[in-house]
N, C-alpha and C positions, 0 to 999 in steps of 0.2 A: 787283427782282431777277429774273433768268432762270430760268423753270424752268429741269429737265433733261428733255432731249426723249426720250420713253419710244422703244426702237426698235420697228420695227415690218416683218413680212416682205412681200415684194411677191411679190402675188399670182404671177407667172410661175414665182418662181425654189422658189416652195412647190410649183407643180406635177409641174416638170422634177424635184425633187428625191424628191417624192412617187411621183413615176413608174419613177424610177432604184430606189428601193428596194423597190417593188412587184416590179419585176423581181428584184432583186438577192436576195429570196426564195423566187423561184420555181424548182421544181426541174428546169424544162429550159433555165434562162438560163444566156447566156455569162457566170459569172462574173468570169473573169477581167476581160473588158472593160468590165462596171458598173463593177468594181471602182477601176477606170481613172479614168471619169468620174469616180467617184464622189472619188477624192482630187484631179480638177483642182478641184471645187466647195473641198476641201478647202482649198485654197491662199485661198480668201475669208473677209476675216475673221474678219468675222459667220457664216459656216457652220454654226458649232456651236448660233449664237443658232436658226437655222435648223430644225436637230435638235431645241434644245428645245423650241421651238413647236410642231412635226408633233407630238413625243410628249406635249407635254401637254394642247394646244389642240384638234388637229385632231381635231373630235367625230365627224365625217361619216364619217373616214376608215377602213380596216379596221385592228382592234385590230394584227394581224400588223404591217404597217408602222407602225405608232404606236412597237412595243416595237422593231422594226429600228433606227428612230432613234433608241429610248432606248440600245439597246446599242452603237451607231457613235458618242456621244455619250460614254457611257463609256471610251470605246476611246481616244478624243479625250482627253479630259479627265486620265487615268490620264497620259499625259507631256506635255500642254501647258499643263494649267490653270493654269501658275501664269505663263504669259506672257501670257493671254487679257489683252483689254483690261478694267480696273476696271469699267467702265461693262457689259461684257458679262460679268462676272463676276458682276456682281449682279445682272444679268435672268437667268441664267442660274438659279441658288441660287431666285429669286423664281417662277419658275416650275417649279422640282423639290416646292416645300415645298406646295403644293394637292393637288399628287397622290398624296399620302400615303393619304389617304383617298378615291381615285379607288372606283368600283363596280369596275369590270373587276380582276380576281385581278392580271390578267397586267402589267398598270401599276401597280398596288403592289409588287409584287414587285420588277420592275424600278425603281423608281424605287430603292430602298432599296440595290440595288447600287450606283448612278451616286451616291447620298449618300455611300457610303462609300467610293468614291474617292474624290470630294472632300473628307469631311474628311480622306485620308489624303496630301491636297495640301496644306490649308491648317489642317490641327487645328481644335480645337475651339473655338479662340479665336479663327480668321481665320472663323468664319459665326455670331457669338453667336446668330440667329435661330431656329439650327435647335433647341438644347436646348427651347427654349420651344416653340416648335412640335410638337416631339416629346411634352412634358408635356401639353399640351392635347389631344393626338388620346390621350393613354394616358387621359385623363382625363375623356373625351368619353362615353362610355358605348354609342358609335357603333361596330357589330365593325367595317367597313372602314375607320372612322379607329384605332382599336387595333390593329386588326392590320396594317395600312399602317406604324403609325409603330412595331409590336414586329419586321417585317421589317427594318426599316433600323438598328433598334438589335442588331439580334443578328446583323447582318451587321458595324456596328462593332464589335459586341466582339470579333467572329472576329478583323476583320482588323487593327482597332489599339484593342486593350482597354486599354492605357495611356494612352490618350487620355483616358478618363473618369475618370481617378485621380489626377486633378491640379486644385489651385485655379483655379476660375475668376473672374472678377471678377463682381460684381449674384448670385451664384448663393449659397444658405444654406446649404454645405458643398461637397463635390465632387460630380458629377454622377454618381458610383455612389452618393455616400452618398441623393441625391436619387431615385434612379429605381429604388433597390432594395426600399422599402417598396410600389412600386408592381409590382414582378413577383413579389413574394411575394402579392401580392392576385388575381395571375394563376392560381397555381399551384391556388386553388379557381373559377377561372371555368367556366363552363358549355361554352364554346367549345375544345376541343382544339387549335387551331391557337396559341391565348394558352398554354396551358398548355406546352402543347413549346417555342415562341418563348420565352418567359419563363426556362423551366429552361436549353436552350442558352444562354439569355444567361450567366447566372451561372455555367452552368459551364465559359465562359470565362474565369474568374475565379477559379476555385481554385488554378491553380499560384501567380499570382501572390499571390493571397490579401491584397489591398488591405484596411486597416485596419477599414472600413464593415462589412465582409463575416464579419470575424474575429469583430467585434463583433456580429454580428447571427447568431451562428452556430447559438444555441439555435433560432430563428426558421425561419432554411434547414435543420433538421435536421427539425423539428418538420414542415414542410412535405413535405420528401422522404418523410417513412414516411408519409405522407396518400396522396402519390404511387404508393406503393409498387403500391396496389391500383386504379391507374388503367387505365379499358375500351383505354385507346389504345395500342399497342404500341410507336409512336413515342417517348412520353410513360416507360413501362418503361424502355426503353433508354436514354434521359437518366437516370434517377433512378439504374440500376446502374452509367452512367459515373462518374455524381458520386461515388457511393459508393467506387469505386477511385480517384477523382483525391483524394478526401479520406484515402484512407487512405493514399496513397503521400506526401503534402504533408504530413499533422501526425495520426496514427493516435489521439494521446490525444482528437480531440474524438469519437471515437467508440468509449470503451472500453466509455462506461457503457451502449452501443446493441449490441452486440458480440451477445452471445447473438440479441435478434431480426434483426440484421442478418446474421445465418451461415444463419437460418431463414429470408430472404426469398430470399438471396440462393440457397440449395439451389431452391427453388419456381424463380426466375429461372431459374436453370439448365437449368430440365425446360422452359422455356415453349414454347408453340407456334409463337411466332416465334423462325427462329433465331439474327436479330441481338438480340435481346433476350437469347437463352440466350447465346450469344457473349460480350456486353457483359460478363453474370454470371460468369461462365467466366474472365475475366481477374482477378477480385476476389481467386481462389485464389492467383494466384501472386501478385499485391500483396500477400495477407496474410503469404503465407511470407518474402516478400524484407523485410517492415518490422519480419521480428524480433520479431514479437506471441506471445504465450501460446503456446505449442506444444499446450498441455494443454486448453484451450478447444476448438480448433478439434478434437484427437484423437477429444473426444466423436462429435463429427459424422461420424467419416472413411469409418463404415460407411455411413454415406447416401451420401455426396460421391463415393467407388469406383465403385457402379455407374452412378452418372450419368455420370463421363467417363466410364466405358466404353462406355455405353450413347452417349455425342455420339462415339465414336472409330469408329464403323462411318458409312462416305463414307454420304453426303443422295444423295436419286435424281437431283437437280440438278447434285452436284459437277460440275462439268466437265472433273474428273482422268476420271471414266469415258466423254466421250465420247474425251479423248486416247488414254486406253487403248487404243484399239479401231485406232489408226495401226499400220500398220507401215513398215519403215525403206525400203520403194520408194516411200512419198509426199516429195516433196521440202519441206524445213521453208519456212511462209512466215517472212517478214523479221518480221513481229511476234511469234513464235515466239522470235526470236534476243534473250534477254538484253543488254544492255550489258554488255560486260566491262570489268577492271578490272585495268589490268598493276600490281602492288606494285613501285616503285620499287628497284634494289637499297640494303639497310641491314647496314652492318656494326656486328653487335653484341649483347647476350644477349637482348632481349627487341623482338620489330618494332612499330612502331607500329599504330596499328588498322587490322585489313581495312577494306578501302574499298566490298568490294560494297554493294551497297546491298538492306537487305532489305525496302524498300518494295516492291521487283518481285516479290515471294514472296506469292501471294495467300494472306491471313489468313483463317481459315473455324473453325469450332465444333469440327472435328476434330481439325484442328494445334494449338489453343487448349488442347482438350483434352486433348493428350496433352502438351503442355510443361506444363501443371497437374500430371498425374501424376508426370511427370520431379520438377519442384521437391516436391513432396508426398514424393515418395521420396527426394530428398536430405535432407529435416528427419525424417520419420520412419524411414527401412530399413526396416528386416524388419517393423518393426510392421501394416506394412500388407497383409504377404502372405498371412496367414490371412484377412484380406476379400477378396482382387485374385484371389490364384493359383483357388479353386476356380470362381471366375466365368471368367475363363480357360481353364481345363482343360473346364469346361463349354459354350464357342463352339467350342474346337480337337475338340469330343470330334464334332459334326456334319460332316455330310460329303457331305448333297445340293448340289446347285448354289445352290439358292436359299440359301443360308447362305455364301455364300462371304462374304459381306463383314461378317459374324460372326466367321469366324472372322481376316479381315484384321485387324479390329480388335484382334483378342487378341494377333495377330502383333506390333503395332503396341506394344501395353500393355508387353509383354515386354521390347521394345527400347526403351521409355522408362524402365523401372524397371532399366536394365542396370547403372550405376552407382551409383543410391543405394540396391540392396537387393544390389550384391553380394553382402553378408557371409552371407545369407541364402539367396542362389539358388547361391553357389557349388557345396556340395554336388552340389547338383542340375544344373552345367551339364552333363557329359557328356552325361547323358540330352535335355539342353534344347535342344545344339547336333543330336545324335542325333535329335530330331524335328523340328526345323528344316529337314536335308540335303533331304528328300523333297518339302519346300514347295517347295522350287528350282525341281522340274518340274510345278508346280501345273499345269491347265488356265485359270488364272485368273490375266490379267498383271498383275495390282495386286496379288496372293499373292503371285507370285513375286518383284516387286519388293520388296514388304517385308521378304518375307524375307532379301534380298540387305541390305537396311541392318540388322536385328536382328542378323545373323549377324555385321557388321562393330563389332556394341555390344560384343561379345564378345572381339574379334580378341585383345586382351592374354593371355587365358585360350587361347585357343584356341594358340594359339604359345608359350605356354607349357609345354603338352603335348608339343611338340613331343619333349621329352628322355624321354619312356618309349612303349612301341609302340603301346599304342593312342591315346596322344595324337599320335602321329604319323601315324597309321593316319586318326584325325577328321579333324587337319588337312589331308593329302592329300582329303580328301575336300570338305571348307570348298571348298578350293585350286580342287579340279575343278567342284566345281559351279560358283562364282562364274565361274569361265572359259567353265562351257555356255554358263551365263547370258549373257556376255559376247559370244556372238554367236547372242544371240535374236533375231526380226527384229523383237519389239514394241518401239518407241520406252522407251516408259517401263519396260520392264524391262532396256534396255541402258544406259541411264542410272545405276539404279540398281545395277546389277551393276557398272559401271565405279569409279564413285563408292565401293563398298562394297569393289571391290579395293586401289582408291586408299591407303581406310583400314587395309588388310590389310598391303599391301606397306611403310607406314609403320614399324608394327609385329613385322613379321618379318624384313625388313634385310634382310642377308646370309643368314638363311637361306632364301631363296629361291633362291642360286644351282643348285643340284643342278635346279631346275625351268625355269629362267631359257629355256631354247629352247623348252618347250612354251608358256609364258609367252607369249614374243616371237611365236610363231606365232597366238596367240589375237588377242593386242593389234592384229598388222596385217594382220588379217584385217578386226578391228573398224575398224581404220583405212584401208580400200579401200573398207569397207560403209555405215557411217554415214551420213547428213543430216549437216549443216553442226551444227547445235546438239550433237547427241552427238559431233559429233568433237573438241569442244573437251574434254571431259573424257577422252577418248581420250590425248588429247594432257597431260590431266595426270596419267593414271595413266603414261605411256611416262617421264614427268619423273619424278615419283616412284619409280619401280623405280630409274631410272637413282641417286637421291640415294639409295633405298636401297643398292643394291648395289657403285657405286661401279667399283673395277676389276676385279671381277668378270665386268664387261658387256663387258670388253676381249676379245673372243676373236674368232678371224674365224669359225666360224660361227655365235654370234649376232650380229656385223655384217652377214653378208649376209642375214640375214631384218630386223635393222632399219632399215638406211639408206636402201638402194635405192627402199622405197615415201616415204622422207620429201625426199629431194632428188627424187625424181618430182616431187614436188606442190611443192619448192621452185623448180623452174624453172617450174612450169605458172603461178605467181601473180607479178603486176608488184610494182614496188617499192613500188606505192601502194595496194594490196589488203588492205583492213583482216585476212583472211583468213592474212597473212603472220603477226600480230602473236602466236599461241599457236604457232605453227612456230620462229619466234625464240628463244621461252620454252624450250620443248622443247629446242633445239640449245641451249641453256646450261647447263641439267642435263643434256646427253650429254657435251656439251665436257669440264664438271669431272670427270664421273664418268669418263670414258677418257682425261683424261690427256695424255700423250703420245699415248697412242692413236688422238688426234681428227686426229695431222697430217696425214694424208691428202684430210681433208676442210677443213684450218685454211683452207687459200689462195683458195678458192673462198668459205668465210663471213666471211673478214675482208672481201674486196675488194666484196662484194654489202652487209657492214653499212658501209661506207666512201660507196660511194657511194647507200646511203639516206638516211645523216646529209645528204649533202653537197646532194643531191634538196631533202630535205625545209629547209633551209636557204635554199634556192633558191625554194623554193614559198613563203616565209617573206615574201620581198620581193616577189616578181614571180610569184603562180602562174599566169597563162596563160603565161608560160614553162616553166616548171617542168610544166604542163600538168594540175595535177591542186592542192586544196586542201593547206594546211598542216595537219599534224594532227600536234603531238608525243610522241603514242604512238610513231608510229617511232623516233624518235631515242632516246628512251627505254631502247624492247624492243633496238635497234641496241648501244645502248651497253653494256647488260648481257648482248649475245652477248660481247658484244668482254672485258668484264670476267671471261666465266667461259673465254671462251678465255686469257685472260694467266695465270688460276686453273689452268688445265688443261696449258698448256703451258709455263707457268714462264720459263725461261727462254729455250725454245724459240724466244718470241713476239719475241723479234729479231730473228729473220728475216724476219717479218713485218712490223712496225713501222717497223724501219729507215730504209727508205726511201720511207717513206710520208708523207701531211704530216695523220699522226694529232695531233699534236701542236696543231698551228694550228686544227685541229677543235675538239678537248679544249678549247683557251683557250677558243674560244666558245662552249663547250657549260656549261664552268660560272661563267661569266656571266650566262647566256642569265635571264631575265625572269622564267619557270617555273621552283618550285621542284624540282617533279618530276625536270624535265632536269638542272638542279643536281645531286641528289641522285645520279643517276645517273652523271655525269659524273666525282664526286670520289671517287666510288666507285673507277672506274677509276683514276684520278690515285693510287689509294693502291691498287690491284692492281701497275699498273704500278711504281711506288716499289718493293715487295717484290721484284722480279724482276731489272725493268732499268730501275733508275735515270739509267743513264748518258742514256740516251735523254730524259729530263728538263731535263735538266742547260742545255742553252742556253736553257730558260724558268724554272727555278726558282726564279728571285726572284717572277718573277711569278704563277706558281702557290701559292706561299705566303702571299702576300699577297692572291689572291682568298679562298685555303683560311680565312685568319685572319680574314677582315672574315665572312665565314658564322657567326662565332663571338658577330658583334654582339645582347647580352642584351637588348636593345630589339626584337630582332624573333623572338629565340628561339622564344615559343610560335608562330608562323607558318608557324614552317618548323625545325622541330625536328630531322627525320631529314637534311636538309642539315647540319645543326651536328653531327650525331652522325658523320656518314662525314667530314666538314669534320677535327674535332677528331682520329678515326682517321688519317684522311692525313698529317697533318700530322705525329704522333708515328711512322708507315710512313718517312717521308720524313726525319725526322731520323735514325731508326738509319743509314738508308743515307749520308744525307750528311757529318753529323756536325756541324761546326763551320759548314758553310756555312747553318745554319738560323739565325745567330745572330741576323737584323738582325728576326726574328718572333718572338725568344722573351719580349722582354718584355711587346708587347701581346696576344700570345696567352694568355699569364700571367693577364694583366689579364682575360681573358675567361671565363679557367678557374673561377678563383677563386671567381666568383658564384655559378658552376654547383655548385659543390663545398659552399659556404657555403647552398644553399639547395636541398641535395638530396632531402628530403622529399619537395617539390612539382614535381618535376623527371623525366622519363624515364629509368628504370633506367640502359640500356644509354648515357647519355650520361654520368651522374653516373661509370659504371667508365670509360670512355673517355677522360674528362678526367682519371681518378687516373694513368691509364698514359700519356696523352699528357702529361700535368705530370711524370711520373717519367722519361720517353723525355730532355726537354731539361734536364732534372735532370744526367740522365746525359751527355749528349753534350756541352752546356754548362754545368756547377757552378757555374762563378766567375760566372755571370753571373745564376744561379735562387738560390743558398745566400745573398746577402744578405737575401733576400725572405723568406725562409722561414717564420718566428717569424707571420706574417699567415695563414698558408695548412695549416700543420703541422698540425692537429686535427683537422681537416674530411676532407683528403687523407690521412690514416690512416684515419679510421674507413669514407673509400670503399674504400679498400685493404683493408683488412680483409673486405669482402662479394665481392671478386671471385674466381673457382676458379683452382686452381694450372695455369699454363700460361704458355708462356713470354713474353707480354704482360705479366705480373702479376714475371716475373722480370726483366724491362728496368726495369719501374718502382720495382722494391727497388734494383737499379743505382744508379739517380737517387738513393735514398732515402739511401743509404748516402753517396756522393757528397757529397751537401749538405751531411748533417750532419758530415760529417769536416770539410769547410770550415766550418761555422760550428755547432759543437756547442751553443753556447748558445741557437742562433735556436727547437732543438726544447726545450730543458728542459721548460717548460711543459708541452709537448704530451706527455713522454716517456711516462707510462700509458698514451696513447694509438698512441703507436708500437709499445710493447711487444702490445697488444693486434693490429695488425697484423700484427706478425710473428708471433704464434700463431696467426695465421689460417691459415699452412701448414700441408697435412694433414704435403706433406715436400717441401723443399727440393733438387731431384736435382742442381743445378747445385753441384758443390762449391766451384767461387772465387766463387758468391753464399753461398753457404752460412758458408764461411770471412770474407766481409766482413760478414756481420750477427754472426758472432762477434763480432767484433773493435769493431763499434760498439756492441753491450752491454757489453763489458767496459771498451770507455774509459767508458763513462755509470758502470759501477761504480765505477768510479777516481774519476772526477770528482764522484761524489756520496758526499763521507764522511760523514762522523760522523752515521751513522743515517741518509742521505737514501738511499740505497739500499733499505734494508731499508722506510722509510716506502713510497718508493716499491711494490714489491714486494706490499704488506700492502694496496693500496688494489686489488688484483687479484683478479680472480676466480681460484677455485683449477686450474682447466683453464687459466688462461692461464698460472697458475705453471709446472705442471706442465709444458706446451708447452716454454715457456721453457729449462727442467733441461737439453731437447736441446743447447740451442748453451752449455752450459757454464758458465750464468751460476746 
């Protein structure tokens, strides 16, 4: 029988290759052009065998290239291995597994990454070798084979911990239940490097909490407070992760630890490193959000106060104070500039989740600390301000330089206890906001910022005042300062003053108009001055005022302070400048908020978002034509100009539309692949519907039939806010059309239904959407929805019943009424629950709705004699009765 012939590298192509990656680390090579070489070798298809050799064999060679080929090897291996040849798959595995226990740090290490790509190629069961392998170097009493073979397991558990929690075949349980006796043996080793490997591993394991682990949990408890007092600070910060991922996963294995576990975790808090006191710092708000003893932790509250306050004064390292120190003539670099994130438009009462992303928001012992104090003051209030406030008043009472960031903190403390100890500091805001005003003009830009967000924790209170003189007298003052601030020239205190207007202008609405030109004069002032980063929040305070105030904004001389600088900077940017994308956002809150007002400027934004869709559509199939990359932000931000112009100009937007081939766009827009664009697209499709349907009208079969297939419950959770403007449109589109909706009302029925039937687990705003779009075709078509009824009647009252009186909510009593006049028996069943529906009106102002939900309780009295009435009735709550008494019955 033939061996198999072991491969082997020839000495040349070890050299050339050897040599390419000596270069390819060196810091004055042409990268690019190794890089070259370096994937023609790639194209051979032993290459990687190649890689493995240099990095495990080549003894002579320098460590640096040894670990190049281990990490180009990975790189390889991460999306080919599972095509590699058999043969080269297992020299490849055969010569990873010696090096586990290699001397050099830097080849253990490395190796244990490149093993866990591969198992995350071929699991645990396509390399049965390696478990064994890994047990013997744990078992070895040798540190470079332990700690060789604890790097490559806690590199698995990071990256596929479910890999080890499952039967394997030859093995006396699962391979956690097998290797977890042995990193518990870790957690007392001599060597630090065991100790931290060991604890990471496991606690990758606690969300998922595999049975082994569950089971063993006296054992890892018992171990961690051994931990607790470990010289390694590495080692700390493991031991107070695990402490909050155990208490956030199942808090009872730790009630009976509770008391010493509040006591390590205060000490953690104060440590001398600050990712250690950080780690401890999060425990706080995991113990508040898991709903544990309030009374336990109160003991502790006076120790716990001064430590965050004492973590909420910025580290001399923050590197918010070297920003600080920018002003607004440095031009921001490009890694300065956040990804933003356009929200899609959604019609309906509650939006889906913001999308930013707050991994970009660096997390540090400050922030940490002061969202600790935030939740602490939601579960306790006021109880906490005889410990807080004199420590407070004691940072705010100094006033040399060297204490400014003493007293930031307090600034800081203030504005995180603003909601859960209102009931407590209310008294006291006048005086609170009163010492605030003067921080504004701090010498100190991290003062003055904070204090632009503290003062905005407020804004409810503060605008409240507004109705006696000196509440009105503070707020003008609130007003004027956040406006100085507003064109500070420090970066971070124009940020935070915009930001803190943002939140002002929310809250004050309309009355801001009496201010509205001093306003607008600030705003575009800040909007000529800014860096690119602050102009984007520039741009959403000008949004905001506009949603605030509305038609207020219609005047010509606050148009000519705010147009002119925003179409300046409109025509200065191409159709393809991501830079366009918060300018678009901006013109969709002016559009609605003026109205008619905006038509002077409609003809110039309809035809520039027309032909961006039409660009970017173009860039879609072909962009060296098109000349620039596809990126469906545009079409997006385009489509939601174009939606809040149809919103703004009503019926105006036929002049616009008309003759345009908006239409042929729209089909392909909510088609299109992206839900996003979807989303956006049927948005419009049900703008347009409310206005000027006519214009519809030569695609309207086909627009209902894309709108009804989004309503598919198979892919619902996917793409949720699609179905939610989907199911809007389509009830938009039937008031208007009427009977020509019929050939979609039964499978859209079909689609409702689920949604209504299983509204618990479902998005608010779609579960009301579906009661008024099933009431819409109710009403427009009866004879075609009241056979059905008797399947759907329970579910669709009790969502009717949660939505507020508005005339969406009266189309859908229409329908309601409708049905059961056709088919009164189909609701009997459901009739307690209809009745509860209709109490749901605060008042009914529509008198021919008003007069047909008469008229359908009193045929239900007629037709439920002898005592079925009165049964009925008695099974009600008394406010429903009472409701009821209104319409007669």
């Amino acid at each position: 029988m033939a061996t198999q012939v072991v491969w082997q590298p020839k000495e040349e192509g070890l050299r050339e290759i050897c040599g390419l990656l000596g270069q390819h680390i060196s810091p004055t090579s042409d990268k690019s052009r190794i890089w070259q070489q370096l994937q023609h070798y790639a194209q051979f298809p032993d290459f990687n065998n190649y890689l493995a050799f240099i990095f495990a064999r080549a003894q002579g060679t320098a460590v640096e290239i040894r670990q190049a080929a281990g990490l180009l090897l990975k790189n390889n291996l991460r999306s080919t291995f599972a095509s590699v040849d058999p043969a080269y798959q297992h020299y490849i595995k055969s010569e990873l597994l010696p090096c586990l226990g290699a001397t050099d740090k830097h080849i253990r290490c490395t190796v244990g990454t490149i093993i866990s790509v591969v198992i995350q190629q071929v699991r645990i069961l396509g390399w049965p070798d390696l478990l064994q392998a890994l047990i013997q170097c744990l078992d070895s009493n040798d540190i470079n084979h332990m700690e060789g073979a604890m790097d490559a397991l806690s590199k698995i558990c990071e990256d596929a911990p479910q890999e080890l929690d499952f039967d394997v075949p030859g093995l006396d349980g699962r391979p956690i239940d097998v290797l977890l006796p042995r990193l518990f043996k870790f957690f007392q080793s001599q060597h630090a490097s065991l100790r931290k490997l060991s604890l990471g591993s496991i606690n990758q394991f606690i969300m998922l909490m595999p049975t082994g682990l569950y089971l063993s949990m006296d054992q890892f408890l018992h171990g961690l407070f051994l931990l607790t007092r470990d010289p390694t600070a590495e080692v700390r910060k493991l031991v107070c992760s695990a402490f909050v991922q155990l208490i956030e996963v199942n808090p009872s294995f730790l009630e009976q630890h509770m008391r010493n576990l509040i006591e390590f975790m205060l000490q953690a808090n104060k440590d001398a490193d600050d990712e250690v006191a950080l780690e401890a710092c999060e425990f706080w708000s995991a113990y508040c959000e898991a709903q544990l003893n309030p009374e336990l932790l109160r003991e502790f509250l006076q120790h716990l106060i001064p430590i965050l306050l004492s973590n909420m004064a910025y580290a001399d390292d923050d590197e918010s104070l070297v920003d600080a120190e920018e002003d607004d003539s440095l031009p921001d670099r490009d890694q300065d500039m956040r990804p933003r994130f356009h929200s899609s438009r959604f019609h309906g009462s509650d939006d889906i989740e913001d999308d930013d992303d707050d991994s970009l928001i660096v997390w540090n012992l400050r922030k940490c600390s002061a969202a600790a104090l935030d939740v602490i003051s939601t579960i306790y209030g006021d109880d906490i301000l005889p410990t807080l406030m004199p420590l407070v008043e004691a940072k705010l009472s100094a006033s040399d330089d060297d204490t400014w960031k003493e007293r930031e903190a307090a600034v800081l403390a203030v504005g995180a206890i603003a909601e859960g100890c209102i009931g407590g500091l209310y008294p006291h805001l006048p005086q609170i906001v009163a010492y605030l005003i003067p921080i504004l003009d701090d010498k100190f830009p991290l003062l003055r910022s904070i204090t632009c967000w503290t003062l905005s924790r407020f804004s409810k209170f503060i605008v409240e005042g507004i109705g006696n003189e000196r509440g009105k007298e503070q707020f003008n003052k609130v007003l004027m300062g956040l406006l100085r601030r507003i064109i500070d020239t420090n970066k971070r205190v124009q940020e935070g003053a915009c930001s803190a207007f943002a939140t002002l202008e929310e809250e004050a609405a309309k009355e801001l108009a009496p201010y509205l030109e001093i306003i607008l004069q600030h705003l575009m002032w800040a909007y000529g001055r800014y860096q690119r980063r602050n102009l984007r929040i520039v741009y959403d305070a000008i949004s905001t005022l506009a949603d605030a105030v509305r038609e207020e904004l219609n005047q010509p001389k606050h148009l000519e302070i705010l147009m002119p600088p925003l179409f300046s900077k409109w025509q200065q940017l191409s159709d393809s400048d991501k830079d366009l994308f918060p300018l678009l956002e901006c013109f969709t809150s002016i559009a609605q908020a003026l109205g008619t007002g905006f038509s002077p400027f409609a003809v110039t934004v309809f035809q520039r978002c027309m032909n961006i869709i039409q660009s970017q559509q173009l860039a879609k199939v072909d962009p060296a034509s098109a000349g620039f990359q596809y990126d469906k932000e545009f079409i997006v931000c385009s489509l939601d100009l174009l939606s809040g112009l149809t919103e703004g100009l009503g019926v105006g937007i036929e002049n616009l539309v008309s003759q345009s081939n908006l239409r042929e766009l729209l089909l392909q827009c909510c088609v299109d692949a992206e839900a996003d664009v979807r989303q956006s697209a049927i948005a419009l499709l049900g703008d347009l519907a409310r206005v000027y349907p006519v214009y519809l009208r030569p695609s309207l079969s086909s627009f209902l039939n894309i709108a009804a297939k989004q309503l598919d419950t198979s892919e619902l959770k996917e793409s949720i806010a699609v179905a939610n403007n989907a199911c809007w449109a389509i009830g938009e589109l039937a008031v208007k059309v009427q009977g020509e909706v019929s050939p979609v009302v039964l499978p859209v029925i079909s689609s409702l239904v689920p949604i209504l039937h299983h509204a618990e687990g479902i998005n608010r705003s779609l579960v009301e959407n579906s009661a008024i779009t099933l009431g819409r075709l109710a009403w427009v078509c009866p004879d075609i929805v009241s056979p059905h009824v008797e399947h759907f009647m329970q579910s669709w009252c009790i969502a009717l019943s949660m939505i507020r009186d508005d005339i969406e909510k009266e189309d859908a009593f229409r329908g309601l009424c409708a049905v059961v006049r056709l088919n009164p028996s189909g609701a009997l069943n459901s009739i307690v629950y209809m009745c509860r529906a209709i109490a749901s009106w605060h008042v009914i102002r529509n008198e021919d709705l008003r007069n047909e939900v008469c008229q359908v309780l009193l045929a239900y009295k007629q037709l439920l004699r002898d005592g079925g009435w009165e049964q009925c009735l008695s099974s009600l709550e008394p406010q429903v009765k009472d409701k009821l008494l209104r319409y007669l019955v």
